[in-house]
CHARMM-style PDB file with segment names, atoms N, HN, CA, C and O in Angstrom:
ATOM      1  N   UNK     1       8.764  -7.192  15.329  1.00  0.00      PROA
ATOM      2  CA  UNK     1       8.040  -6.233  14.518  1.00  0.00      PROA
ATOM      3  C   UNK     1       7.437  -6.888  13.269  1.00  0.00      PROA
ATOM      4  O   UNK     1       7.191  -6.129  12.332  1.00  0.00      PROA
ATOM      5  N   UNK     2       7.218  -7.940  13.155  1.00  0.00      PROA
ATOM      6  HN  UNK     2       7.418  -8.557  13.917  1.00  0.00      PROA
ATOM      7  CA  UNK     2       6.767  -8.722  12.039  1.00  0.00      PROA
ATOM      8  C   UNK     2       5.442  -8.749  12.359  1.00  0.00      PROA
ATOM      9  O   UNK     2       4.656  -8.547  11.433  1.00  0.00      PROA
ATOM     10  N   UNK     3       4.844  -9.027  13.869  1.00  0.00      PROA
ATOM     11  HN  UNK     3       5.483  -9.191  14.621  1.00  0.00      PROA
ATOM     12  CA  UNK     3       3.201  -8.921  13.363  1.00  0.00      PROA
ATOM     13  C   UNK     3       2.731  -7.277  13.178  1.00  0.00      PROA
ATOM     14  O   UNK     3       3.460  -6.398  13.639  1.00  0.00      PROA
ATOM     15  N   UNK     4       1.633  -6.982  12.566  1.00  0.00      PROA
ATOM     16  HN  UNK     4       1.041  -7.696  12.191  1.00  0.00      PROA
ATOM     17  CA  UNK     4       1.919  -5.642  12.103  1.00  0.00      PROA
ATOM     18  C   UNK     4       0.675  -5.046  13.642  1.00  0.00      PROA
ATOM     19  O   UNK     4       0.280  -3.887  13.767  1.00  0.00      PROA
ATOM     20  N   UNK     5       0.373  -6.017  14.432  1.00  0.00      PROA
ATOM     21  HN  UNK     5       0.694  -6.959  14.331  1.00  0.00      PROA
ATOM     22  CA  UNK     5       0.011  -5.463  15.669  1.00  0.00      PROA
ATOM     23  C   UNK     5       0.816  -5.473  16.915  1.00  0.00      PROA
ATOM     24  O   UNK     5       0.316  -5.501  18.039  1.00  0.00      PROA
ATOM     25  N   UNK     6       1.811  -5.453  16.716  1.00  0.00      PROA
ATOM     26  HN  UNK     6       2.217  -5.430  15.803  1.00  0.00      PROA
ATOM     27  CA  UNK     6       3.053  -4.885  17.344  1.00  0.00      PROA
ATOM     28  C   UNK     6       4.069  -3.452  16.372  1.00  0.00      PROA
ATOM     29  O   UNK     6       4.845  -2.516  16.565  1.00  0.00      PROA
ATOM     30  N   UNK     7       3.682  -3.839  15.807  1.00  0.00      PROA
ATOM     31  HN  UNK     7       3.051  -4.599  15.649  1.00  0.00      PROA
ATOM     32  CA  UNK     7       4.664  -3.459  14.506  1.00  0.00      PROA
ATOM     33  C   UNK     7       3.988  -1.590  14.541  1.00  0.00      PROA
ATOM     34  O   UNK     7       4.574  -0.542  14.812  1.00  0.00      PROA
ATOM     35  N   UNK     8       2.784  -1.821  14.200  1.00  0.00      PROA
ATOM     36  HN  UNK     8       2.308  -2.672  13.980  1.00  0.00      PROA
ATOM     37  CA  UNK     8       2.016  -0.295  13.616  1.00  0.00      PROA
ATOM     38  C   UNK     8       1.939   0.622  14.895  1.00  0.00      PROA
ATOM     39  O   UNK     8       2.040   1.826  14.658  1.00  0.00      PROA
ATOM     40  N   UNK     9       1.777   0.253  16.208  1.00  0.00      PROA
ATOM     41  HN  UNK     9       1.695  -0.725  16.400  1.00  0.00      PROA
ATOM     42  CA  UNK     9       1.701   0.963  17.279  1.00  0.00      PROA
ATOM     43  C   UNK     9       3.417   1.401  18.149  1.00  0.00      PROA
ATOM     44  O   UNK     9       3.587   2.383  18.871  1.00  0.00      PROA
ATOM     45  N   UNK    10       4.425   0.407  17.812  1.00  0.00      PROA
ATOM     46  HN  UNK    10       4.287  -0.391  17.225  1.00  0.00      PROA
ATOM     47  CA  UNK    10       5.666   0.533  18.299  1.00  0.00      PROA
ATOM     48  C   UNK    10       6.182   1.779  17.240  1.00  0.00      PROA
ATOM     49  O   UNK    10       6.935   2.621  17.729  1.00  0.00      PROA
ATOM     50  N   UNK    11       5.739   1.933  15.598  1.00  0.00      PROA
ATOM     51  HN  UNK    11       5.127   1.249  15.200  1.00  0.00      PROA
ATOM     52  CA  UNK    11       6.421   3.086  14.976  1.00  0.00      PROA
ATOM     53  C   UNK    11       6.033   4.177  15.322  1.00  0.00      PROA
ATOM     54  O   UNK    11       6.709   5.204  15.388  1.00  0.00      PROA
ATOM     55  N   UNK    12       4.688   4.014  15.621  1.00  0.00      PROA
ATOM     56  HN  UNK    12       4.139   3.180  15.568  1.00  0.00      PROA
ATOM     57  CA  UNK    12       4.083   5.316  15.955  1.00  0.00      PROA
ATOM     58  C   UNK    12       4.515   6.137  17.486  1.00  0.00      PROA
ATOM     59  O   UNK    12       4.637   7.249  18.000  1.00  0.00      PROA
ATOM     60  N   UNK    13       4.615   4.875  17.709  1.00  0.00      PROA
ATOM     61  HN  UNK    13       4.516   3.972  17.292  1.00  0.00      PROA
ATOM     62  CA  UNK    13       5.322   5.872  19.397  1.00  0.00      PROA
ATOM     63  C   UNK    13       6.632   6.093  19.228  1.00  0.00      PROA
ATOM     64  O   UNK    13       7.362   6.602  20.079  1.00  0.00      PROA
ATOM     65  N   UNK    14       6.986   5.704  18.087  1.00  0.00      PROA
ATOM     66  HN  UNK    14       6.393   5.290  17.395  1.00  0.00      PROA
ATOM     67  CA  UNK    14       8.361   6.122  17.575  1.00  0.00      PROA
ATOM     68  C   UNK    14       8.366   7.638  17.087  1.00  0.00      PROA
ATOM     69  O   UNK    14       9.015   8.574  17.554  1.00  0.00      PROA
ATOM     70  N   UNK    15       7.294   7.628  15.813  1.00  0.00      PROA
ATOM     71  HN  UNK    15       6.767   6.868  15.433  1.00  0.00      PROA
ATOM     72  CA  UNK    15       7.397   8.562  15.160  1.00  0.00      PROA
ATOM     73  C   UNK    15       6.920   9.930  15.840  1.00  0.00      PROA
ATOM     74  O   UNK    15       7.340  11.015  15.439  1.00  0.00      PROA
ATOM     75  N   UNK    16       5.704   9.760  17.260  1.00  0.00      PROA
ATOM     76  HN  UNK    16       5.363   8.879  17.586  1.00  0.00      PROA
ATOM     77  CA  UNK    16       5.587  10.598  17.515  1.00  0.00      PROA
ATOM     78  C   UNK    16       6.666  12.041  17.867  1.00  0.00      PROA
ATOM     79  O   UNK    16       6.656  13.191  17.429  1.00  0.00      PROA
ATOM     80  N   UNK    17       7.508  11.356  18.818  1.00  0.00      PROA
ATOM     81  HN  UNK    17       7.516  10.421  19.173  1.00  0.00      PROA
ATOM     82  CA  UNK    17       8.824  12.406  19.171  1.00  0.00      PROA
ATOM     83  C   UNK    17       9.148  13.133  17.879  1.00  0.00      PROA
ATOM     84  O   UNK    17       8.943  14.343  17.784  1.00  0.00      PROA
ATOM     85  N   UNK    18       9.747  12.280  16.691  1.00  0.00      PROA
ATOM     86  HN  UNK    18       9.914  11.297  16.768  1.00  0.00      PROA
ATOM     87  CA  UNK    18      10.069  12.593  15.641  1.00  0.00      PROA
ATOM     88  C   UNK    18       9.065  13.879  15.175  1.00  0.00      PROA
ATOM     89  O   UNK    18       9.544  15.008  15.074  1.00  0.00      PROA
ATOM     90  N   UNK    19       8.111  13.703  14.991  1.00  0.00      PROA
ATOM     91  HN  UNK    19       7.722  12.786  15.073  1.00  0.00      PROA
ATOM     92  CA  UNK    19       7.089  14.358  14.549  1.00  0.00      PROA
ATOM     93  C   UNK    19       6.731  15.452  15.102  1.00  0.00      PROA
ATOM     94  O   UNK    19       6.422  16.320  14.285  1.00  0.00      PROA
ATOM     95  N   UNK    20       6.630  15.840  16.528  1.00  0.00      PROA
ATOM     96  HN  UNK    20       6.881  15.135  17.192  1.00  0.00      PROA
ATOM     97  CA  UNK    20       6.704  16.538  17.159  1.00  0.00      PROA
ATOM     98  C   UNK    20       7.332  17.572  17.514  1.00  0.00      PROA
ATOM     99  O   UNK    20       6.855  18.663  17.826  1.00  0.00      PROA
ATOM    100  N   UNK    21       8.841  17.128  17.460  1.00  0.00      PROA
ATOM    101  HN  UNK    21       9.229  16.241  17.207  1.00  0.00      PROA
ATOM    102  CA  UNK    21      10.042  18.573  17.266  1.00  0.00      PROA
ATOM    103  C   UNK    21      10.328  18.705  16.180  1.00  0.00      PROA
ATOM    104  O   UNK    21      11.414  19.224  15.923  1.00  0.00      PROA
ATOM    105  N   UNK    22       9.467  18.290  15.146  1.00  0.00      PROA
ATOM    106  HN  UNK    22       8.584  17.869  15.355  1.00  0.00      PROA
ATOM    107  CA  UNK    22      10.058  18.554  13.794  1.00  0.00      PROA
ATOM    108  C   UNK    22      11.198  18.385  12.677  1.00  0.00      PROA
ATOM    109  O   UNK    22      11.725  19.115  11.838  1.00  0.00      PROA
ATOM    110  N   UNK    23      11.312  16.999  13.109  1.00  0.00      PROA
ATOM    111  HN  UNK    23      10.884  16.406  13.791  1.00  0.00      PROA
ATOM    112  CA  UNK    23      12.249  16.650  12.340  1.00  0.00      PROA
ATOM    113  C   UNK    23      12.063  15.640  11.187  1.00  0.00      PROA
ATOM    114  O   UNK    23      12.943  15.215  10.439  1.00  0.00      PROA
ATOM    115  N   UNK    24      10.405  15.258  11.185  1.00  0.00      PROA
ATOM    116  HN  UNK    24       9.690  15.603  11.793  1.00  0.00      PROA
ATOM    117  CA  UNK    24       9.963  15.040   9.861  1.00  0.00      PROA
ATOM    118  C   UNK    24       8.477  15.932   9.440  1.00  0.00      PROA
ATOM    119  O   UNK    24       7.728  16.726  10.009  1.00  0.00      PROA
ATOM    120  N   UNK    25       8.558  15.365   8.283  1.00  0.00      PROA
ATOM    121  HN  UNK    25       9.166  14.720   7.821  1.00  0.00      PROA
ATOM    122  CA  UNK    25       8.146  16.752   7.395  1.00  0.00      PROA
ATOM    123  C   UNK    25       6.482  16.541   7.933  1.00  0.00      PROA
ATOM    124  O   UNK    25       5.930  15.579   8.465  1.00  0.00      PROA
ATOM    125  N   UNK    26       5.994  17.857   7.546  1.00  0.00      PROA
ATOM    126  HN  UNK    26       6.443  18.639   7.114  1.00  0.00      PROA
ATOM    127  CA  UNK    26       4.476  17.727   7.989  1.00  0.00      PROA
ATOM    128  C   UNK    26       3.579  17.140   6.899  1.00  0.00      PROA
ATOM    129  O   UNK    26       3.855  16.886   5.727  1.00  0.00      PROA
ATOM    130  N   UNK    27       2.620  17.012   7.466  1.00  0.00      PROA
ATOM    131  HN  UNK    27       2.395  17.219   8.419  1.00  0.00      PROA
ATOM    132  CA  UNK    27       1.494  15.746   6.901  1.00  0.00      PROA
ATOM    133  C   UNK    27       0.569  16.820   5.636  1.00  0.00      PROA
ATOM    134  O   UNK    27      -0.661  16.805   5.676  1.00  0.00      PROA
ATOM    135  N   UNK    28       1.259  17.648   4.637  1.00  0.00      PROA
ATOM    136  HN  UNK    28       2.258  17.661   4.605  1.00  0.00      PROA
ATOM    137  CA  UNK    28       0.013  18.077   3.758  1.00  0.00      PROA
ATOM    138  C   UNK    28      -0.200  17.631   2.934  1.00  0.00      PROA
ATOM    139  O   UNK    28       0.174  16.461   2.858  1.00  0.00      PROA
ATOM    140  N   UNK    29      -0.979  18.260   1.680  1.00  0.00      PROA
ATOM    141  HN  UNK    29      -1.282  19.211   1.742  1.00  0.00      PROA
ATOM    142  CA  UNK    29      -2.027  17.188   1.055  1.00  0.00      PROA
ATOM    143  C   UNK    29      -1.063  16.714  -0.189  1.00  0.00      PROA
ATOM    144  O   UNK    29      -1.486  15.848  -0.953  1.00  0.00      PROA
ATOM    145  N   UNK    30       0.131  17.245  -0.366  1.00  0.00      PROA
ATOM    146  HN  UNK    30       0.474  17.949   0.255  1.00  0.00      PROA
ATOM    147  CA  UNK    30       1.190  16.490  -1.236  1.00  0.00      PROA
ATOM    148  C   UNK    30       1.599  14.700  -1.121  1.00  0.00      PROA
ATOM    149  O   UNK    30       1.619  13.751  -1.904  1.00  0.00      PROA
ATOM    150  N   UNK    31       1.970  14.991   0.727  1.00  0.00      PROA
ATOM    151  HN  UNK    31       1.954  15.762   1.363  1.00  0.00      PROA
ATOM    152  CA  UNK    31       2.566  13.653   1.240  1.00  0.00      PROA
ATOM    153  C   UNK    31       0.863  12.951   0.939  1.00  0.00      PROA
ATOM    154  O   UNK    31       0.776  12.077   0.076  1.00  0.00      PROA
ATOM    155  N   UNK    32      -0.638  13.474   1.826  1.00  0.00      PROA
ATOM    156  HN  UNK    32      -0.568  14.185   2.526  1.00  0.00      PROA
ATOM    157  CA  UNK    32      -1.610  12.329   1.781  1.00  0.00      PROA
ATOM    158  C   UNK    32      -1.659  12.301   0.472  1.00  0.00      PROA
ATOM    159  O   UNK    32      -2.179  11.211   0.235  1.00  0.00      PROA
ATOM    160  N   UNK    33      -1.405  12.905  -0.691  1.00  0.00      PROA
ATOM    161  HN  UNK    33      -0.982  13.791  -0.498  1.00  0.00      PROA
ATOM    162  CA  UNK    33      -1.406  12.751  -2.115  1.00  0.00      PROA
ATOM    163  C   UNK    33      -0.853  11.469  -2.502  1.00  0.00      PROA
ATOM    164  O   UNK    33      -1.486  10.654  -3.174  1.00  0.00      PROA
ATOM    165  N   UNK    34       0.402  11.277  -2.052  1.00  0.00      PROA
ATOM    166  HN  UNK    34       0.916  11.939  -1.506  1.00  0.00      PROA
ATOM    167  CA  UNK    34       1.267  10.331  -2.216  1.00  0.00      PROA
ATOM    168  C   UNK    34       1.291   9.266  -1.733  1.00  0.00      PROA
ATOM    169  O   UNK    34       1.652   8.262  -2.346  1.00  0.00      PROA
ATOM    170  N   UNK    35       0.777   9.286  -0.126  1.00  0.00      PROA
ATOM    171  HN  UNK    35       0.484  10.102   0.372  1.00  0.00      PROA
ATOM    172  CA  UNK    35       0.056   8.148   0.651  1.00  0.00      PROA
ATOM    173  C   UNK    35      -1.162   7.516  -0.502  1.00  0.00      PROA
ATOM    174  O   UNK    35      -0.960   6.362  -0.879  1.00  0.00      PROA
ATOM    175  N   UNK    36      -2.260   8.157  -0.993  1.00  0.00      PROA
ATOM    176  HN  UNK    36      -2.425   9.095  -0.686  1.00  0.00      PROA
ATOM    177  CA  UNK    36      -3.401   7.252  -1.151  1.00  0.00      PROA
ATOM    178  C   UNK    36      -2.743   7.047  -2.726  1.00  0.00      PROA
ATOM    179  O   UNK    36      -3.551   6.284  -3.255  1.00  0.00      PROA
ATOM    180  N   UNK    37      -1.841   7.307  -3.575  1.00  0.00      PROA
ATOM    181  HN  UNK    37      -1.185   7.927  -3.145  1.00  0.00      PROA
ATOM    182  CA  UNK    37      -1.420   6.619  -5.126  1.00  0.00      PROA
ATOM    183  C   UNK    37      -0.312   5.681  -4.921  1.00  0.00      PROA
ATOM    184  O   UNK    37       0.179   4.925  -5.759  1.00  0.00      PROA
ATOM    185  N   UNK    38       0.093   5.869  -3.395  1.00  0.00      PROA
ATOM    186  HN  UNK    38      -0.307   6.484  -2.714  1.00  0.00      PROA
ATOM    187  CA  UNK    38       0.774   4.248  -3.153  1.00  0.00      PROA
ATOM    188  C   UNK    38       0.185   3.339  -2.604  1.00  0.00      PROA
ATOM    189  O   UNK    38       0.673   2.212  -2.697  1.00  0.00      PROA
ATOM    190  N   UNK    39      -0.981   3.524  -1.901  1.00  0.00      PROA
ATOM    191  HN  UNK    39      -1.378   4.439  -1.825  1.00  0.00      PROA
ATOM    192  CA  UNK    39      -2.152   2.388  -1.351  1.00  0.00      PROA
ATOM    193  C   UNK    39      -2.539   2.112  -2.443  1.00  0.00      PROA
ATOM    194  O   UNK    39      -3.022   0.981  -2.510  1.00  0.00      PROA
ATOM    195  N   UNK    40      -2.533   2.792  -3.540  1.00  0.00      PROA
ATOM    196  HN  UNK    40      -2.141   3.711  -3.486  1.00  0.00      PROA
ATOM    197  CA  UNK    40      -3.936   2.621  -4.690  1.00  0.00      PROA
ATOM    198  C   UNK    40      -3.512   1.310  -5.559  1.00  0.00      PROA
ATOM    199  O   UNK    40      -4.157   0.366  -6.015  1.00  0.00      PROA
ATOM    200  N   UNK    41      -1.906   1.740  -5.586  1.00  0.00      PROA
ATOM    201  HN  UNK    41      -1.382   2.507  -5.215  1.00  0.00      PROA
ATOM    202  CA  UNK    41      -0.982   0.812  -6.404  1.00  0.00      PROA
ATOM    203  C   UNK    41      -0.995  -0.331  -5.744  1.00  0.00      PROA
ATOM    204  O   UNK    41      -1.147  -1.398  -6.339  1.00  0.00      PROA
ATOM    205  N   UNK    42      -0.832  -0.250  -4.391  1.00  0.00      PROA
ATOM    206  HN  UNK    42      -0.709   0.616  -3.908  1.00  0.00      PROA
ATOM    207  CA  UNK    42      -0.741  -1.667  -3.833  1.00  0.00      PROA
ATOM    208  C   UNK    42      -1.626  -2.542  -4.137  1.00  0.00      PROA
ATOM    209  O   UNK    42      -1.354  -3.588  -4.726  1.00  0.00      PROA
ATOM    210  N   UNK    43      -3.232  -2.072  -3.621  1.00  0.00      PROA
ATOM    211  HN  UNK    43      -3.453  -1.223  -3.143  1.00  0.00      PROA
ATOM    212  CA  UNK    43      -4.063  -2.858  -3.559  1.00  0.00      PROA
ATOM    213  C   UNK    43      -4.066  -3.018  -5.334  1.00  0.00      PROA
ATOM    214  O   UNK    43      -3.859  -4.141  -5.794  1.00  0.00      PROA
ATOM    215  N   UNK    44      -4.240  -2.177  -6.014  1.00  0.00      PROA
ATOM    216  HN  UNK    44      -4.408  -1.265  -5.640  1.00  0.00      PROA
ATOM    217  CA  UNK    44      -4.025  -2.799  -7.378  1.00  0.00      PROA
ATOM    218  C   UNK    44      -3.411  -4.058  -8.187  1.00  0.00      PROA
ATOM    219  O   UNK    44      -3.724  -4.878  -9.050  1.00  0.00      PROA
ATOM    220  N   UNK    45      -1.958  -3.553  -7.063  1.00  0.00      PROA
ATOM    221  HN  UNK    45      -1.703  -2.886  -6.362  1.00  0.00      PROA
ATOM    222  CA  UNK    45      -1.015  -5.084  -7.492  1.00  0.00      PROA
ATOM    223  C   UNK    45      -1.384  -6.491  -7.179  1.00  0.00      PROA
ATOM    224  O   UNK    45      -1.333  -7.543  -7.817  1.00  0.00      PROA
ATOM    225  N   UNK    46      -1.800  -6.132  -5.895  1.00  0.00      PROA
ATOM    226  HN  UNK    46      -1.841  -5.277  -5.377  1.00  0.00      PROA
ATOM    227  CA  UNK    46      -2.303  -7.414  -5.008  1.00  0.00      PROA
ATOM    228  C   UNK    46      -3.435  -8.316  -5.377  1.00  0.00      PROA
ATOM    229  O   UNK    46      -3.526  -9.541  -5.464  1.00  0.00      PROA
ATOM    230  N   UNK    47      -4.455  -7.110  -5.607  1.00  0.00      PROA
ATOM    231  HN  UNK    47      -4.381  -6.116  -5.537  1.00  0.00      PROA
ATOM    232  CA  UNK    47      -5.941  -7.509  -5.730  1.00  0.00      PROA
ATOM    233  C   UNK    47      -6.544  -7.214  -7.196  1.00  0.00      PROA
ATOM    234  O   UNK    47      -7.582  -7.806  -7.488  1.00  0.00      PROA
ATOM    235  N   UNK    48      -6.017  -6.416  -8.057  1.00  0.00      PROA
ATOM    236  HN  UNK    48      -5.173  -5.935  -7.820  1.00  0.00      PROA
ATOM    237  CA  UNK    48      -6.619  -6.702  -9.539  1.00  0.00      PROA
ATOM    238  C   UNK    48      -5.713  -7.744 -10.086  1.00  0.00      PROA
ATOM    239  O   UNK    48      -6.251  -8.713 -10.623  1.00  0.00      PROA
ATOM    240  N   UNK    49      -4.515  -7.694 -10.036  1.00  0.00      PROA
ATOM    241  HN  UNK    49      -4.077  -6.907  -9.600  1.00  0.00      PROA
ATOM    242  CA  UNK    49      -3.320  -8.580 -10.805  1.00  0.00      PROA
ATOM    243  C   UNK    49      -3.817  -9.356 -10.925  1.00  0.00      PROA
ATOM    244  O   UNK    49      -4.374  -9.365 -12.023  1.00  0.00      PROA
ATOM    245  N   UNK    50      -4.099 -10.693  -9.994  1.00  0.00      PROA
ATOM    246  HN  UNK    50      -3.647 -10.685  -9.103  1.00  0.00      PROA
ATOM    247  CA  UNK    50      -4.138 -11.975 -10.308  1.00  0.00      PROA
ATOM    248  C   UNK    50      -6.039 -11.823 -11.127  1.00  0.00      PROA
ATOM    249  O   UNK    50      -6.601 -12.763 -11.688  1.00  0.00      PROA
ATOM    250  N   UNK    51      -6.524 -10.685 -10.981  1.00  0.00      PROA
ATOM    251  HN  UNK    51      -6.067  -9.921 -10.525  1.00  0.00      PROA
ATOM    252  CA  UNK    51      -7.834 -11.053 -11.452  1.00  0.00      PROA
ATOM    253  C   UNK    51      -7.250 -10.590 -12.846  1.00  0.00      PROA
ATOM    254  O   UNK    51      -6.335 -11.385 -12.630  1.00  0.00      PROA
ATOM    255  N   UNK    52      -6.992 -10.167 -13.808  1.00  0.00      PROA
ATOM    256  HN  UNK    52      -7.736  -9.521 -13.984  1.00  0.00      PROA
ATOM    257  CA  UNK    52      -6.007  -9.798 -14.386  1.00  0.00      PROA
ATOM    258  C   UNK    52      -5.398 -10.916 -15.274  1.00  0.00      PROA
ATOM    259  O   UNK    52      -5.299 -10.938 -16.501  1.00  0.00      PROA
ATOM    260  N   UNK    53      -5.027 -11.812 -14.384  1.00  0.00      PROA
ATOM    261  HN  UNK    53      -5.108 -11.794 -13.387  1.00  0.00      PROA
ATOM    262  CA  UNK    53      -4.346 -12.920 -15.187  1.00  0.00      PROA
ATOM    263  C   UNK    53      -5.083 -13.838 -14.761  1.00  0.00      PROA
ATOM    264  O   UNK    53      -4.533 -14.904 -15.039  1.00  0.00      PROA
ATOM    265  N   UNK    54      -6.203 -14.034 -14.141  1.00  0.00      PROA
ATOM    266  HN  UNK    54      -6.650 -13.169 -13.916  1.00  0.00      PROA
ATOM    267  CA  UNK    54      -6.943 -15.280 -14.719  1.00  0.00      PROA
ATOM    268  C   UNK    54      -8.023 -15.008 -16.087  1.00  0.00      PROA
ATOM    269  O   UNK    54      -8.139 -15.825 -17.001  1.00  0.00      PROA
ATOM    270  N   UNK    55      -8.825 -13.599 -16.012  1.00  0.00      PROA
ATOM    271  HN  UNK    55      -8.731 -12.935 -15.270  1.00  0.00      PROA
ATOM    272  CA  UNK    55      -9.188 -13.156 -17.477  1.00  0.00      PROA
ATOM    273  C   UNK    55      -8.418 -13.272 -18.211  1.00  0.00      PROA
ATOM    274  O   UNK    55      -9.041 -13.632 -19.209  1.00  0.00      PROA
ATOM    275  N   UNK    56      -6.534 -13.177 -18.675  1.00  0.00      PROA
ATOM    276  HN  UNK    56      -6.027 -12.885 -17.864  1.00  0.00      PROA
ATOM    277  CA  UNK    56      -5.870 -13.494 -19.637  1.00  0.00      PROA
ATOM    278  C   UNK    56      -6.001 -14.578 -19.821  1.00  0.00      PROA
ATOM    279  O   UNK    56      -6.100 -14.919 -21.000  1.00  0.00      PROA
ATOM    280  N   UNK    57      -6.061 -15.580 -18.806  1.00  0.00      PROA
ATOM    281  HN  UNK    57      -5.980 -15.303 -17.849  1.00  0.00      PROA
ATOM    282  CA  UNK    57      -6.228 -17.094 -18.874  1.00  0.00      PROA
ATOM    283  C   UNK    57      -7.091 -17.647 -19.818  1.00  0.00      PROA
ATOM    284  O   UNK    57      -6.796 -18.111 -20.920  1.00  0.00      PROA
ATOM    285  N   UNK    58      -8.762 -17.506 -19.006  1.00  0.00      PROA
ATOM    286  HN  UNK    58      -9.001 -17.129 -18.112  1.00  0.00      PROA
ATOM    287  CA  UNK    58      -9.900 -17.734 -19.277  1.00  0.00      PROA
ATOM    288  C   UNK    58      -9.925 -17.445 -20.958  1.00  0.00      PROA
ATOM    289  O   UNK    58      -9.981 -18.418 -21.710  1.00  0.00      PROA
ATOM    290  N   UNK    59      -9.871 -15.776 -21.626  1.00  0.00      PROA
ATOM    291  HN  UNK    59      -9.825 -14.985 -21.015  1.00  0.00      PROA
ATOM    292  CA  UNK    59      -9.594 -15.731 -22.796  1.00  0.00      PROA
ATOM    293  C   UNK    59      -8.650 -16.506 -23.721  1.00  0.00      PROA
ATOM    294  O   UNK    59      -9.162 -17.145 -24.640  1.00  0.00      PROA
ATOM    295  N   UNK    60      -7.013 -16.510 -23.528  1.00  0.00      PROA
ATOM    296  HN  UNK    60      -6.598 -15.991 -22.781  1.00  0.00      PROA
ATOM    297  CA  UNK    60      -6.239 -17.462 -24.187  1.00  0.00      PROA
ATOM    298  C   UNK    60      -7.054 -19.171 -24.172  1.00  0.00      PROA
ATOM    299  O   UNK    60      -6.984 -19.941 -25.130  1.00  0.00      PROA
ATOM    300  N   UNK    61      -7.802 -19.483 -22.845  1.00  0.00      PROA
ATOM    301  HN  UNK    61      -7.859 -18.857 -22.066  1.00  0.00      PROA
ATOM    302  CA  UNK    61      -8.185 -21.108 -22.704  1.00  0.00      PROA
ATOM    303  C   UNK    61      -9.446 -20.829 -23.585  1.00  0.00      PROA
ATOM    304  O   UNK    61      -9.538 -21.755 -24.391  1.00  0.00      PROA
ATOM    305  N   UNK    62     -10.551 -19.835 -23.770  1.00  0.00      PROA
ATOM    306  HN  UNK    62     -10.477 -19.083 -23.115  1.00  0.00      PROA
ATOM    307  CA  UNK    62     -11.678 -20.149 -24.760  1.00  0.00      PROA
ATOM    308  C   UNK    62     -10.697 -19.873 -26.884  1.00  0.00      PROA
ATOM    309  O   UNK    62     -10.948 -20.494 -27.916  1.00  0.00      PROA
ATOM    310  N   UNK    63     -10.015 -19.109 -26.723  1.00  0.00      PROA
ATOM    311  HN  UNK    63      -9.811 -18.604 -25.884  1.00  0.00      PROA
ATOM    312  CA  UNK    63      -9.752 -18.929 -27.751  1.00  0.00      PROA
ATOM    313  C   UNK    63      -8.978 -20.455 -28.704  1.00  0.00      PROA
ATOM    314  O   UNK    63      -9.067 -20.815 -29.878  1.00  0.00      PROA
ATOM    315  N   UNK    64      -8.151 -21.092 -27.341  1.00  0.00      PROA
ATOM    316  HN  UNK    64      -8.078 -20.800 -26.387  1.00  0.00      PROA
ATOM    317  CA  UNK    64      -7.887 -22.433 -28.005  1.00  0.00      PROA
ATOM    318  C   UNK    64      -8.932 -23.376 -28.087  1.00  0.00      PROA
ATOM    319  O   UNK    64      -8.772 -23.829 -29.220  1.00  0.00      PROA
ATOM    320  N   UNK    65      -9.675 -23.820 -27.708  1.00  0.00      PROA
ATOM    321  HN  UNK    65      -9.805 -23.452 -26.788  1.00  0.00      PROA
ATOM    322  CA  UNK    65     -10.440 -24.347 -27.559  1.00  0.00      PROA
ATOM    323  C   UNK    65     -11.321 -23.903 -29.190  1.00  0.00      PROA
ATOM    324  OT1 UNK    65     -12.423 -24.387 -29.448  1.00  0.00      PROA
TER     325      UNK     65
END
């Protein structure tokens, strides 16, 4: 389950059953609420961060200079 193209299709045929008789919760706009401000964070962490800290860089390296 480490490549996530094994990985994303094996949960889902997991989760379907689950999902189906109801034994997890349904999909409204609370949970996709919560889905897209934890994608948002991710890609944030991932992909502004380091841009992030090379502008801290760039600034601290012109300011010595």
């Amino acid at each position: 389950m480490a490549d996530w193209k094994t990985g994303v299709p094996l949960a889902m045929l997991t989760a379907m059953p689950l999902y189906s008789s109801g034994l997890l919760p349904g999909f409204d706009e609370r949970l996709q609420l919560g889905f897209i401000i934890m994608l948002a964070g991710a890609v944030l962490v991932k992909e502004a961060g380091p841009m992030f800290k090379s502008w801290k860089a760039e600034a601290a390296k012109a300011k010595n200079q």
